[in-house]
PDB file of N, CA, C and O in Angstrom:
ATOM      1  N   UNK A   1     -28.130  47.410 -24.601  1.00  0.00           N
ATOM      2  CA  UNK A   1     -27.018  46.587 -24.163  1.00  0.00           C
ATOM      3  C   UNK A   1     -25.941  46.474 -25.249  1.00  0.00           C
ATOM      4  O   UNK A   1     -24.758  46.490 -24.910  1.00  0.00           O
ATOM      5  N   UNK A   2     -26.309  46.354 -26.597  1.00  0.00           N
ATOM      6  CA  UNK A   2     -25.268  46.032 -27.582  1.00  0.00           C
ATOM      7  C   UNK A   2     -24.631  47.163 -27.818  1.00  0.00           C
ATOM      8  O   UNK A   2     -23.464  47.305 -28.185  1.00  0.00           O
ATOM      9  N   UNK A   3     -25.720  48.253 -27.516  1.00  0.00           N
ATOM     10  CA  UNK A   3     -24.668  50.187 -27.764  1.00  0.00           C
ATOM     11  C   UNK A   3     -23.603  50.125 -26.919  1.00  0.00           C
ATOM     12  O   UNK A   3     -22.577  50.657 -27.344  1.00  0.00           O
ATOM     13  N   UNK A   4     -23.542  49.420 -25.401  1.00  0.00           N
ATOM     14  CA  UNK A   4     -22.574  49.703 -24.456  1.00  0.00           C
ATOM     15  C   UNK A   4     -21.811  48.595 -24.840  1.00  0.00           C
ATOM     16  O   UNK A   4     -20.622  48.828 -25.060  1.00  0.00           O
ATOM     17  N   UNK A   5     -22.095  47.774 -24.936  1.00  0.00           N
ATOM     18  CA  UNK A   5     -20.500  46.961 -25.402  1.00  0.00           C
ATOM     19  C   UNK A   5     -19.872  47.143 -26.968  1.00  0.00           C
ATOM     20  O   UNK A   5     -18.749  46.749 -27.282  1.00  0.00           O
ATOM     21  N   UNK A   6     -20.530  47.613 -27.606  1.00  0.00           N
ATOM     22  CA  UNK A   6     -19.907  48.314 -28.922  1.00  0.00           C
ATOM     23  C   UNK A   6     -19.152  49.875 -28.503  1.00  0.00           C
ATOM     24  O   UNK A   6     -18.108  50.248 -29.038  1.00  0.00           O
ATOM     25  N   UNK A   7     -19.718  50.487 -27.705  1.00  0.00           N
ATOM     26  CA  UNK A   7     -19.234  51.412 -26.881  1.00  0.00           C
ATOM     27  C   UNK A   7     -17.556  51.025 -26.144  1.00  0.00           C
ATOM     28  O   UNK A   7     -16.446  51.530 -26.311  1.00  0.00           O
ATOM     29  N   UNK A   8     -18.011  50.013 -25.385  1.00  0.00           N
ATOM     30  CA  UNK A   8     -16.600  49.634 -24.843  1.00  0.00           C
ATOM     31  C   UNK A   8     -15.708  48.654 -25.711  1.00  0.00           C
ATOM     32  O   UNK A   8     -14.681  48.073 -25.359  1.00  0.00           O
ATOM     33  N   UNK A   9     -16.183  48.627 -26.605  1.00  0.00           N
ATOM     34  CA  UNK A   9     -14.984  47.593 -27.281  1.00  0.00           C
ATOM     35  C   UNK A   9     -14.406  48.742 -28.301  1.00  0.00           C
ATOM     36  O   UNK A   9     -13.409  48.330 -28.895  1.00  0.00           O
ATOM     37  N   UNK A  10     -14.787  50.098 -28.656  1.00  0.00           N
ATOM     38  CA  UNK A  10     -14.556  51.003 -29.475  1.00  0.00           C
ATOM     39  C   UNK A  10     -13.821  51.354 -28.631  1.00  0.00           C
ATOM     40  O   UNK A  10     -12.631  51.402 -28.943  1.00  0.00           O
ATOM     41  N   UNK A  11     -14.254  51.776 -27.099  1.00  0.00           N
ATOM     42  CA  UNK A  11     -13.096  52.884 -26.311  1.00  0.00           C
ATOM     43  C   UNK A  11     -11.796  51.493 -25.794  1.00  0.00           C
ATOM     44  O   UNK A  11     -10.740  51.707 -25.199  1.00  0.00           O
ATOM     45  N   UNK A  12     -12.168  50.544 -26.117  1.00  0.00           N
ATOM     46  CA  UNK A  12     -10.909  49.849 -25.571  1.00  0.00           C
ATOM     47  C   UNK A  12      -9.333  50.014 -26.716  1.00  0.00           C
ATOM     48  O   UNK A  12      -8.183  50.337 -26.419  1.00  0.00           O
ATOM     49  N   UNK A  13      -9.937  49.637 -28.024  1.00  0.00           N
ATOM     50  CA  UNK A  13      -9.432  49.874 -28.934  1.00  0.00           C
ATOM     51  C   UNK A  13      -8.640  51.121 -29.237  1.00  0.00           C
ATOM     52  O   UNK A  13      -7.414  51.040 -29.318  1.00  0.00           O
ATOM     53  N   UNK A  14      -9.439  52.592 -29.457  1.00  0.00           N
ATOM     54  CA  UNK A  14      -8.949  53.815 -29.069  1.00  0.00           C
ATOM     55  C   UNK A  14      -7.779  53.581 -27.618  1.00  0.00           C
ATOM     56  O   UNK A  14      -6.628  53.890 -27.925  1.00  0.00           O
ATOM     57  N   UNK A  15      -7.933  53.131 -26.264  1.00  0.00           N
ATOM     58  CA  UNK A  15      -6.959  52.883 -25.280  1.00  0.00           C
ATOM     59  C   UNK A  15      -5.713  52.363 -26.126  1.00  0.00           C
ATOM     60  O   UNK A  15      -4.640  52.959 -26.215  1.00  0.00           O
ATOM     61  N   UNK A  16      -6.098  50.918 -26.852  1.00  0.00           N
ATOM     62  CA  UNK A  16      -4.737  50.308 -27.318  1.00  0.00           C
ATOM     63  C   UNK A  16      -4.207  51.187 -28.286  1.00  0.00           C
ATOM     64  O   UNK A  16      -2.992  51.101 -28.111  1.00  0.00           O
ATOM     65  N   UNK A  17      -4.396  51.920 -29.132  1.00  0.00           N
ATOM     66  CA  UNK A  17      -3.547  52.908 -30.134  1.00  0.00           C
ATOM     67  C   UNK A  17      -3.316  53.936 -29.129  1.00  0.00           C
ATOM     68  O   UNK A  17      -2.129  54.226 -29.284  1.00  0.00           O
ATOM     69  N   UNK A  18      -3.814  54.692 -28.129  1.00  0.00           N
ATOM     70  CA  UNK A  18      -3.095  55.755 -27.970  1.00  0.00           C
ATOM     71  C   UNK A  18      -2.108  55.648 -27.054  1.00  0.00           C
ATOM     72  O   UNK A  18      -1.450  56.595 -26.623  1.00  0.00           O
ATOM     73  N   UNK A  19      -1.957  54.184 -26.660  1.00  0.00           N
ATOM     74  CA  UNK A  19      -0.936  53.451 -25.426  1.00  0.00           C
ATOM     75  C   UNK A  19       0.002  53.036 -25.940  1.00  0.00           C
ATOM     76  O   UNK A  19       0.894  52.463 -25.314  1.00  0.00           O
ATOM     77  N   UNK A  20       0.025  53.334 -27.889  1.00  0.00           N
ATOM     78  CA  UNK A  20       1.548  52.685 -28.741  1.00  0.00           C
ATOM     79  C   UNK A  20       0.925  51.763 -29.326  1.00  0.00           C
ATOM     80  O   UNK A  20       1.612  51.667 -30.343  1.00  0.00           O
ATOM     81  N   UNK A  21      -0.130  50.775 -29.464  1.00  0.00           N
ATOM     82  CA  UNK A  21      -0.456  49.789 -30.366  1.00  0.00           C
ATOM     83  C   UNK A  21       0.475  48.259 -30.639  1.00  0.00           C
ATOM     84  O   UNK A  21       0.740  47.295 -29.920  1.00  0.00           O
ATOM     85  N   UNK A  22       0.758  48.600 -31.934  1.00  0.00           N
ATOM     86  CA  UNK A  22       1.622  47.200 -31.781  1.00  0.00           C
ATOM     87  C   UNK A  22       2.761  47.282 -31.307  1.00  0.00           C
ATOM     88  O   UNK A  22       3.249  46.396 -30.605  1.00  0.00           O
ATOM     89  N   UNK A  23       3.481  48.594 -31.689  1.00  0.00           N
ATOM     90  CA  UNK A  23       4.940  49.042 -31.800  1.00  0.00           C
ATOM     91  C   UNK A  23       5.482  48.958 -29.762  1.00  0.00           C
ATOM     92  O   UNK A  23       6.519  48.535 -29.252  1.00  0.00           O
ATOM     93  N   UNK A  24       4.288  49.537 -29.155  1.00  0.00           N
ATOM     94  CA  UNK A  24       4.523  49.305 -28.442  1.00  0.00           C
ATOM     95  C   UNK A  24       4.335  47.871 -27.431  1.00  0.00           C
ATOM     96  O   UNK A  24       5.279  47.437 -26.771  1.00  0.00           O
ATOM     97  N   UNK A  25       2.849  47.175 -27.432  1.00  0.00           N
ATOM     98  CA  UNK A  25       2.620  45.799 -26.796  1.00  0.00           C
ATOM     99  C   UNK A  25       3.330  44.680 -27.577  1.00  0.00           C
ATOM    100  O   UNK A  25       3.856  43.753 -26.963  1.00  0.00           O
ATOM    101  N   UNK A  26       3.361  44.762 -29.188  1.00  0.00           N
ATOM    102  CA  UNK A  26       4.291  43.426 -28.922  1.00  0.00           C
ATOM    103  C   UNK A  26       5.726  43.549 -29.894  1.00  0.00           C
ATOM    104  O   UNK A  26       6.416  42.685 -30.435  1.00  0.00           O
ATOM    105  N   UNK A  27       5.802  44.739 -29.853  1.00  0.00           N
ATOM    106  CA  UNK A  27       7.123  45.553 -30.778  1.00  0.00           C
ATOM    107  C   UNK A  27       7.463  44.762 -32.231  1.00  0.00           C
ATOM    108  O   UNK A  27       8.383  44.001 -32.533  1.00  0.00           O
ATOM    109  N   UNK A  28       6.543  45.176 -32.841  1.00  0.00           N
ATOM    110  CA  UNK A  28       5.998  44.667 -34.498  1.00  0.00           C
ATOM    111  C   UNK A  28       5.540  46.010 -35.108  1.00  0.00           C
ATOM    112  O   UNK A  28       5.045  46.858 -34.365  1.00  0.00           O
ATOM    113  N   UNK A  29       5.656  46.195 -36.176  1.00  0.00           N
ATOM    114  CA  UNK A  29       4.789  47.246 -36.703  1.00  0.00           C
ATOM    115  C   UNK A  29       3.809  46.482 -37.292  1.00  0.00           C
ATOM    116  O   UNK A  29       4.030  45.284 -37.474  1.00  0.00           O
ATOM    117  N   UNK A  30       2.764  46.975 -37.621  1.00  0.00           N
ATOM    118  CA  UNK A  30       1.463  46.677 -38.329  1.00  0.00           C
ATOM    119  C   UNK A  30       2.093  46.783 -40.049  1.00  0.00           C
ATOM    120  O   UNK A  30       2.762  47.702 -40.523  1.00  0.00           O
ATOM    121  N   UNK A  31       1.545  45.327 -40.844  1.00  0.00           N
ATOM    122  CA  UNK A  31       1.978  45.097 -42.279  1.00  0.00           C
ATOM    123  C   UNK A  31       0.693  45.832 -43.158  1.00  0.00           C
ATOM    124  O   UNK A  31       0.741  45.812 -44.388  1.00  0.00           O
ATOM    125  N   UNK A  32      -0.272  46.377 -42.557  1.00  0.00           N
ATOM    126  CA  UNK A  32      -1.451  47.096 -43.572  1.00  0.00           C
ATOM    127  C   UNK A  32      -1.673  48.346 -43.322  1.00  0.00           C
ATOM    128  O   UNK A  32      -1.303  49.080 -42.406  1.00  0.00           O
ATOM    129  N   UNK A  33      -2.251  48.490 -44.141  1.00  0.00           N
ATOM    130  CA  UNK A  33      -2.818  49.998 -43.997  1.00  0.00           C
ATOM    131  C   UNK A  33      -4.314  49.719 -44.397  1.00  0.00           C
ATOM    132  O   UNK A  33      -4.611  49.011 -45.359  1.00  0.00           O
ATOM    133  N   UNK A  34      -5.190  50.308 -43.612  1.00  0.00           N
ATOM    134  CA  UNK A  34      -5.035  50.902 -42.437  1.00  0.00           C
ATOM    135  C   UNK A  34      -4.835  49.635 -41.440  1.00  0.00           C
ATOM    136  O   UNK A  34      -5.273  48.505 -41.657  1.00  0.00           O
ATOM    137  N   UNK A  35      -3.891  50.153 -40.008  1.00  0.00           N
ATOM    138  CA  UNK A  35      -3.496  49.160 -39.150  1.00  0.00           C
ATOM    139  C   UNK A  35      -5.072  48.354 -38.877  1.00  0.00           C
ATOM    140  O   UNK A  35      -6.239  48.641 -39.145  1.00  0.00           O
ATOM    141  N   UNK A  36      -4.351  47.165 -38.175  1.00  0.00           N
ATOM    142  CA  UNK A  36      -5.349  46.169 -37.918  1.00  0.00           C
ATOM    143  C   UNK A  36      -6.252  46.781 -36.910  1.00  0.00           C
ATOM    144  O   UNK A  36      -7.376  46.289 -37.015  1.00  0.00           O
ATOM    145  N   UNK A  37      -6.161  47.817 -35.824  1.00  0.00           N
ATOM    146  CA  UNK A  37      -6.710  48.315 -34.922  1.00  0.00           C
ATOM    147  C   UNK A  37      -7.356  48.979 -35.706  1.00  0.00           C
ATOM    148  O   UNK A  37      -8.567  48.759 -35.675  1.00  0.00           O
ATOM    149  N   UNK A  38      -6.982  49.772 -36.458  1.00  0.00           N
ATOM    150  CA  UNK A  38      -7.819  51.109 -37.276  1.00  0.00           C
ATOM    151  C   UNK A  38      -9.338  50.227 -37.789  1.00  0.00           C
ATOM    152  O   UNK A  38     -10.536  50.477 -37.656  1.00  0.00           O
ATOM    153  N   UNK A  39      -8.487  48.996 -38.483  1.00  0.00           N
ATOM    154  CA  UNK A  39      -9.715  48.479 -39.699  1.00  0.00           C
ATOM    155  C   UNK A  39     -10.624  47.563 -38.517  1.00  0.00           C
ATOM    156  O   UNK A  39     -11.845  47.555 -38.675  1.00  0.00           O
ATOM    157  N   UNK A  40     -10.164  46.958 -37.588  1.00  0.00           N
ATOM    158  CA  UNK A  40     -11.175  46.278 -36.400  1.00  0.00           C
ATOM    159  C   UNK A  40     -12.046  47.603 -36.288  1.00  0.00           C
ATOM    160  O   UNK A  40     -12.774  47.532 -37.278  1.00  0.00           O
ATOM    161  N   UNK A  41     -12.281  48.481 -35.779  1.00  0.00           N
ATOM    162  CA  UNK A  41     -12.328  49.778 -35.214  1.00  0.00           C
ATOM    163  C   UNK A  41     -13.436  50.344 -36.203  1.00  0.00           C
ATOM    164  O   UNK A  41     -14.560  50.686 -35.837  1.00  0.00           O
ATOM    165  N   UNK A  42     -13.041  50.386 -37.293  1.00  0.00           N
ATOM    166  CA  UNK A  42     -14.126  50.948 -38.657  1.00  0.00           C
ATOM    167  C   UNK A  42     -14.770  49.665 -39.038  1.00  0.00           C
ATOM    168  O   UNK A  42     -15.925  49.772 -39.449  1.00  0.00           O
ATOM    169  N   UNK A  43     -14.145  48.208 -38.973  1.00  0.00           N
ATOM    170  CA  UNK A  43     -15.406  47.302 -39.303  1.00  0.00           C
ATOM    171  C   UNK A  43     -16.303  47.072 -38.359  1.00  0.00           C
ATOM    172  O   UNK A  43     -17.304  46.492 -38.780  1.00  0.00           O
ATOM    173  N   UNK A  44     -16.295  47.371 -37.009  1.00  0.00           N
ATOM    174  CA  UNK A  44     -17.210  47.369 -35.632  1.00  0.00           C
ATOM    175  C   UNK A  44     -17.873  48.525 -36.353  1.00  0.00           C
ATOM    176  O   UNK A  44     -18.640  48.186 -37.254  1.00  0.00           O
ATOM    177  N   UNK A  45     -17.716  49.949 -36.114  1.00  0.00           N
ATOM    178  CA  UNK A  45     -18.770  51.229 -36.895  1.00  0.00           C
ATOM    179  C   UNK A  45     -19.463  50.589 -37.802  1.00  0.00           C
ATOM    180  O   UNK A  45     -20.647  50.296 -37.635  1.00  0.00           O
ATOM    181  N   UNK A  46     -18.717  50.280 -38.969  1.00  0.00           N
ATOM    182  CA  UNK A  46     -19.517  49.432 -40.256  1.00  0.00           C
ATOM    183  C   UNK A  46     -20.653  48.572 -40.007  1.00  0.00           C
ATOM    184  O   UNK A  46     -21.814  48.890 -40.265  1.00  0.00           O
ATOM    185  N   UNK A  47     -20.365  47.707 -39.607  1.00  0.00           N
ATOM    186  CA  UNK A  47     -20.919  46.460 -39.883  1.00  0.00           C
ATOM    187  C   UNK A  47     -21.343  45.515 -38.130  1.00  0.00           C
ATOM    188  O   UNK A  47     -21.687  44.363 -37.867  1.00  0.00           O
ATOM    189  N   UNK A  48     -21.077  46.747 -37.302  1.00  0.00           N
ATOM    190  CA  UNK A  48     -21.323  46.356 -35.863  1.00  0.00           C
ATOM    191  C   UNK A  48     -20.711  44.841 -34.999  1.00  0.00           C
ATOM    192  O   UNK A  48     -19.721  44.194 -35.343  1.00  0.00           O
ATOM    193  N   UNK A  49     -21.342  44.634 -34.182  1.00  0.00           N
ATOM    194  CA  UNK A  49     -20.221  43.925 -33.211  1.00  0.00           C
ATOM    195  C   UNK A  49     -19.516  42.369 -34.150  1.00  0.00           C
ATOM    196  O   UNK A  49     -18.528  41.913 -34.726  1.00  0.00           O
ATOM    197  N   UNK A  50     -20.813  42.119 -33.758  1.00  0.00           N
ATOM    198  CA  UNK A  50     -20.211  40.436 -34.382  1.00  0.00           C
ATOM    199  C   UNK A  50     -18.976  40.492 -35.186  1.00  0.00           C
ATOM    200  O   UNK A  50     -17.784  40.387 -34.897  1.00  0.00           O
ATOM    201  N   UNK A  51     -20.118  40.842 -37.118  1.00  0.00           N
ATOM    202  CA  UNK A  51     -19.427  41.032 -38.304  1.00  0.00           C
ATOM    203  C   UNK A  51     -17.838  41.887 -38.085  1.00  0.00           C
ATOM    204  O   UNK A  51     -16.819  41.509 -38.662  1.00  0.00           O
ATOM    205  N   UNK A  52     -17.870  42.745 -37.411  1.00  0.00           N
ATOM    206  CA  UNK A  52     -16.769  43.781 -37.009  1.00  0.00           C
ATOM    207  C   UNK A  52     -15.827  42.783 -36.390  1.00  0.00           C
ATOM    208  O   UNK A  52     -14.740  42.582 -36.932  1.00  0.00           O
ATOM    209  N   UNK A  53     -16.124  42.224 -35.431  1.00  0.00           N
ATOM    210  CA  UNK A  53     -15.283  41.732 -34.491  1.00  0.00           C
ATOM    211  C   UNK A  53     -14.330  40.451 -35.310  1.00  0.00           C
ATOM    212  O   UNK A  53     -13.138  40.150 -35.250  1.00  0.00           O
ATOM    213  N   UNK A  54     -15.508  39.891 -36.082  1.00  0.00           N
ATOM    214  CA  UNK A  54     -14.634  38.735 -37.002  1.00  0.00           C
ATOM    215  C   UNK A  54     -14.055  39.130 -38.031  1.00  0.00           C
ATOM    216  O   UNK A  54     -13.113  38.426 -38.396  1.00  0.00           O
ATOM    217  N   UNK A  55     -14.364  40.291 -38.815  1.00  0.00           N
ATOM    218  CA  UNK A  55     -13.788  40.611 -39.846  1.00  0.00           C
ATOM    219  C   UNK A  55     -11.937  40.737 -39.351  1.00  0.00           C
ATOM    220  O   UNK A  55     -10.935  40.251 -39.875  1.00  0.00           O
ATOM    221  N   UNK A  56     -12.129  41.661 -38.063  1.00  0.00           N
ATOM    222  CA  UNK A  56     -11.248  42.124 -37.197  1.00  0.00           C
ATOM    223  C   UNK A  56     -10.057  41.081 -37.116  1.00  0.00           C
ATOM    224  O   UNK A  56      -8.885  41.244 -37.452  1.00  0.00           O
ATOM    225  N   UNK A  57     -10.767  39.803 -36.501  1.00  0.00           N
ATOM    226  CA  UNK A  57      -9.924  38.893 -36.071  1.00  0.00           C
ATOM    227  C   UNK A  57      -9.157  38.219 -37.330  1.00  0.00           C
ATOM    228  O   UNK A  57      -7.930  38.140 -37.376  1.00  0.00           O
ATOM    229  N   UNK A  58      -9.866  37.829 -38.164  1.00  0.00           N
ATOM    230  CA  UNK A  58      -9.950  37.460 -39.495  1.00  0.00           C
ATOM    231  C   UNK A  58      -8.112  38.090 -39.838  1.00  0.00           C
ATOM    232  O   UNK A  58      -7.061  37.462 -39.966  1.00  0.00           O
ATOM    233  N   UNK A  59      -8.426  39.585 -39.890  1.00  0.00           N
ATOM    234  CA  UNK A  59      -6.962  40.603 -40.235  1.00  0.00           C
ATOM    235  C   UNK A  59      -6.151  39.753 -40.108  1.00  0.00           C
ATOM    236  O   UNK A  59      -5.489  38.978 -40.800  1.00  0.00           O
ATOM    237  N   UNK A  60      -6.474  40.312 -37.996  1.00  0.00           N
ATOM    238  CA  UNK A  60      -4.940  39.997 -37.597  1.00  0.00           C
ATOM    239  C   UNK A  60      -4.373  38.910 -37.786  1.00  0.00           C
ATOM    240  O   UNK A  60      -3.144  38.847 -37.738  1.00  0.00           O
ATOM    241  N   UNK A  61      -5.388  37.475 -38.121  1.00  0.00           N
ATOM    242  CA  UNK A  61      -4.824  36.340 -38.228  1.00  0.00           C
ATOM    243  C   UNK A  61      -3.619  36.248 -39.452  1.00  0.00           C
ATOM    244  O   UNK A  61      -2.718  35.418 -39.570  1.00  0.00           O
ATOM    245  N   UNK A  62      -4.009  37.595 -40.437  1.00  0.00           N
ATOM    246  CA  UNK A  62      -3.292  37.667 -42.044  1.00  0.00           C
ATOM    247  C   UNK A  62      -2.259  38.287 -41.404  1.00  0.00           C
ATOM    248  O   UNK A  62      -1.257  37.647 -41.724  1.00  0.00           O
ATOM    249  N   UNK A  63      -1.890  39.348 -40.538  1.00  0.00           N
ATOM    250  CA  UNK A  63      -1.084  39.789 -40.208  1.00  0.00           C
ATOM    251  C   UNK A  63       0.064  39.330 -39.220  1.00  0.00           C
ATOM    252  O   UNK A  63       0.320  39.715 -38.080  1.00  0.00           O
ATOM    253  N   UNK A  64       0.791  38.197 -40.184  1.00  0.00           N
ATOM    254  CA  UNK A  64       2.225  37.509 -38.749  1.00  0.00           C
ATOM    255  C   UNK A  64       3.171  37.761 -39.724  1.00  0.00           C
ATOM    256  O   UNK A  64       4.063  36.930 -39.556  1.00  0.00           O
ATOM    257  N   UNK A  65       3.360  38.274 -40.389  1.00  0.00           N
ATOM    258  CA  UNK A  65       5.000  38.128 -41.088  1.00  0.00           C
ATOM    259  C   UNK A  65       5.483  39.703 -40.623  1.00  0.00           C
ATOM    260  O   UNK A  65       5.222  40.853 -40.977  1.00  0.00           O
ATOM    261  N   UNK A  66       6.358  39.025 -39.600  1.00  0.00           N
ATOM    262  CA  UNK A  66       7.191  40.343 -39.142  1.00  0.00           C
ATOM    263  C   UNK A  66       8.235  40.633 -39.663  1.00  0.00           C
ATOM    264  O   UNK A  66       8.835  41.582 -39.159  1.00  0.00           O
ATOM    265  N   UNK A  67       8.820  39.979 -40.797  1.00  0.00           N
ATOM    266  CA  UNK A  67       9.543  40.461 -42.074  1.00  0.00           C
ATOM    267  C   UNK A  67       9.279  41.514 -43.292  1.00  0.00           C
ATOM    268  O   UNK A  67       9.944  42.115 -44.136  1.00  0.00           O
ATOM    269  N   UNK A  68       7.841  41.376 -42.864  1.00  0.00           N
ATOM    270  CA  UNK A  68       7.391  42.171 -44.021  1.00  0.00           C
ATOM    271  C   UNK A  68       8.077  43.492 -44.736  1.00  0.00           C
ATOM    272  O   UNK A  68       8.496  44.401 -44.020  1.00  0.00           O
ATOM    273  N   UNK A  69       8.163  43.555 -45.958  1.00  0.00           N
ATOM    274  CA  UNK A  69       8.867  45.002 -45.970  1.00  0.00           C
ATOM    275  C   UNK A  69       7.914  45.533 -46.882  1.00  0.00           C
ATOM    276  O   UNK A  69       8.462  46.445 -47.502  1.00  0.00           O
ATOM    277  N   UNK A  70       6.954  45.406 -47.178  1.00  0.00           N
ATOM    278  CA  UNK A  70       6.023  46.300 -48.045  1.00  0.00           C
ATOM    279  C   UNK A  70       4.761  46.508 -47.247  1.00  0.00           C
ATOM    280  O   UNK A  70       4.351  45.596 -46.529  1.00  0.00           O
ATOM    281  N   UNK A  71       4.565  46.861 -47.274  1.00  0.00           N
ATOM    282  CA  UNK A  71       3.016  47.521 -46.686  1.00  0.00           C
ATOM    283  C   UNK A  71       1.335  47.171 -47.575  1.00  0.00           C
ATOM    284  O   UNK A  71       1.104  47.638 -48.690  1.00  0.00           O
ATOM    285  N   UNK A  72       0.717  46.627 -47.102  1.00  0.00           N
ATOM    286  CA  UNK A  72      -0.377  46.044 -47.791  1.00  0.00           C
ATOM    287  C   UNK A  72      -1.358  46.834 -47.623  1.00  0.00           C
ATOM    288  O   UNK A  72      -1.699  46.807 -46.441  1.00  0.00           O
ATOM    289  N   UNK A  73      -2.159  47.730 -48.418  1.00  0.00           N
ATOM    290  CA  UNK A  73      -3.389  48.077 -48.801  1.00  0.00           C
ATOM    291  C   UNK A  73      -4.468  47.697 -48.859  1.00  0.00           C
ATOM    292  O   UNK A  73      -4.890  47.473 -49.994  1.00  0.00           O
ATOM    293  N   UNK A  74      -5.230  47.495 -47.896  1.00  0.00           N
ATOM    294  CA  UNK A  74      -6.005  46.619 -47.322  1.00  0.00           C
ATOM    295  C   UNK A  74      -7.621  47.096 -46.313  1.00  0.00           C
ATOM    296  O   UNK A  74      -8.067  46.674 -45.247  1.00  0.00           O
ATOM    297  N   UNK A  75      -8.022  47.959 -47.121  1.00  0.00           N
ATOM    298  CA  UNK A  75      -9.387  48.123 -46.643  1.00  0.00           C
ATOM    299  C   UNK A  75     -10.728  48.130 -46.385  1.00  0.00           C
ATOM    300  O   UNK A  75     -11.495  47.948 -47.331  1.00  0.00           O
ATOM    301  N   UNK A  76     -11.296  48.361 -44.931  1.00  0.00           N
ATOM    302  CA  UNK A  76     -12.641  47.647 -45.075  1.00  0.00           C
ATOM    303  C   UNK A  76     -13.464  47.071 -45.987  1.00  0.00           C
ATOM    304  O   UNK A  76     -13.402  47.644 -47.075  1.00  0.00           O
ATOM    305  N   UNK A  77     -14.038  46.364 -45.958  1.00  0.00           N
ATOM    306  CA  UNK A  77     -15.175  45.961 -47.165  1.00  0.00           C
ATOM    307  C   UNK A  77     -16.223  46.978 -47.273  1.00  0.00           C
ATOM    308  O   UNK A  77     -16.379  47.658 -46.259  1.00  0.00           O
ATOM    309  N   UNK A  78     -17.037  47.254 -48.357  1.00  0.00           N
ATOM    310  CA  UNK A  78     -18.108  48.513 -48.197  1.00  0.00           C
ATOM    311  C   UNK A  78     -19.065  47.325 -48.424  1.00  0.00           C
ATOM    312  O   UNK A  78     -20.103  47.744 -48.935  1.00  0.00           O
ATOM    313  N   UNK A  79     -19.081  46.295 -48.271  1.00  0.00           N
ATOM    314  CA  UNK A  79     -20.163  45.440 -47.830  1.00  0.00           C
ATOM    315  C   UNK A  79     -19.796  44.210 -47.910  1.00  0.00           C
ATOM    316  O   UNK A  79     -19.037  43.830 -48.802  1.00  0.00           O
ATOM    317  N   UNK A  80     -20.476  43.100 -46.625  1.00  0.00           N
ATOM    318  CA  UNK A  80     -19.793  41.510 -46.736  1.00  0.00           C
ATOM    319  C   UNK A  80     -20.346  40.983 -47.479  1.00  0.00           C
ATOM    320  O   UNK A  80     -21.388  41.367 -48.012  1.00  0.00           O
ATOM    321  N   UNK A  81     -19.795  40.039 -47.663  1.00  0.00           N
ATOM    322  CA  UNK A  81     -19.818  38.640 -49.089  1.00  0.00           C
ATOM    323  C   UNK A  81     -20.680  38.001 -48.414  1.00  0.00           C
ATOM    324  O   UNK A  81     -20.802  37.974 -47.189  1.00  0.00           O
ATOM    325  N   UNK A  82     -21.656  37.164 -49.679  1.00  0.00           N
ATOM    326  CA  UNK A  82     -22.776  36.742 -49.215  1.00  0.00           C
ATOM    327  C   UNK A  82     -22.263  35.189 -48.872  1.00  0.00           C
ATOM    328  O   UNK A  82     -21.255  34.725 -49.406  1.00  0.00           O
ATOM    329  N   UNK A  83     -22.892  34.610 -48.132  1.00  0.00           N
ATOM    330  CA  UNK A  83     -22.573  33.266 -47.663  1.00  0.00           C
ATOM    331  C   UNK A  83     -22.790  32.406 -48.544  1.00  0.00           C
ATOM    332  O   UNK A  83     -23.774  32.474 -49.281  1.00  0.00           O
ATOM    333  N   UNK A  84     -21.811  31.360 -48.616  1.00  0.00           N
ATOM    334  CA  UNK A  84     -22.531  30.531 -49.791  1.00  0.00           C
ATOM    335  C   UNK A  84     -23.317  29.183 -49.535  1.00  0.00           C
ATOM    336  O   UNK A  84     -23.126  28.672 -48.432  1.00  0.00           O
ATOM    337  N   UNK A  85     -23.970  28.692 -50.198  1.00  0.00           N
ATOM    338  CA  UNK A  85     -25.426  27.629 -49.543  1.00  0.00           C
ATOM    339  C   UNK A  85     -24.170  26.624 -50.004  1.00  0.00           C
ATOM    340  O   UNK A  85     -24.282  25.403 -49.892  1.00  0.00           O
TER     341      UNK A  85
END
């Protein structure tokens, strides 16, 4: 069950970039690299649904300044931070 909805939340994602992404649904460019779709997308592979999905959300929440003029460097974690007691 968790392969098919990691399955469909991967092919939904792939849908939103090859349909234009931000530029096209909410006419913004993406302020990181790699875009917020890309890094949702590789932290789901990574680190699977949950962790993926929040890391994901986590982004886009960093990503509102549609002024931005520099581009932020900003990629996956190669492993999450441990929780603290």
């Amino acid at each position: 069950m968790k392969r098919l909805i990691k399955k469909a939340l991967l092919k939904s994602i792939r849908h939103y970039q090859y349909t234009g992404g931000s530029v096209t649904h909410f006419a913004i460019s993406c302020n990181f690299i790699p875009s917020c779709s890309h890094y949702t997308y590789q932290a789901i592979e990574e680190f699977g649904i949950y962790q993926g999905v929040r890391l994901g959300i986590k982004r886009i929440r960093r990503c509102n300044d549609r002024d931005c003029v520099t581009i932020i460097d900003d990629p996956v974690p190669l492993f999450l931070p441990m929780k603290k007691k």
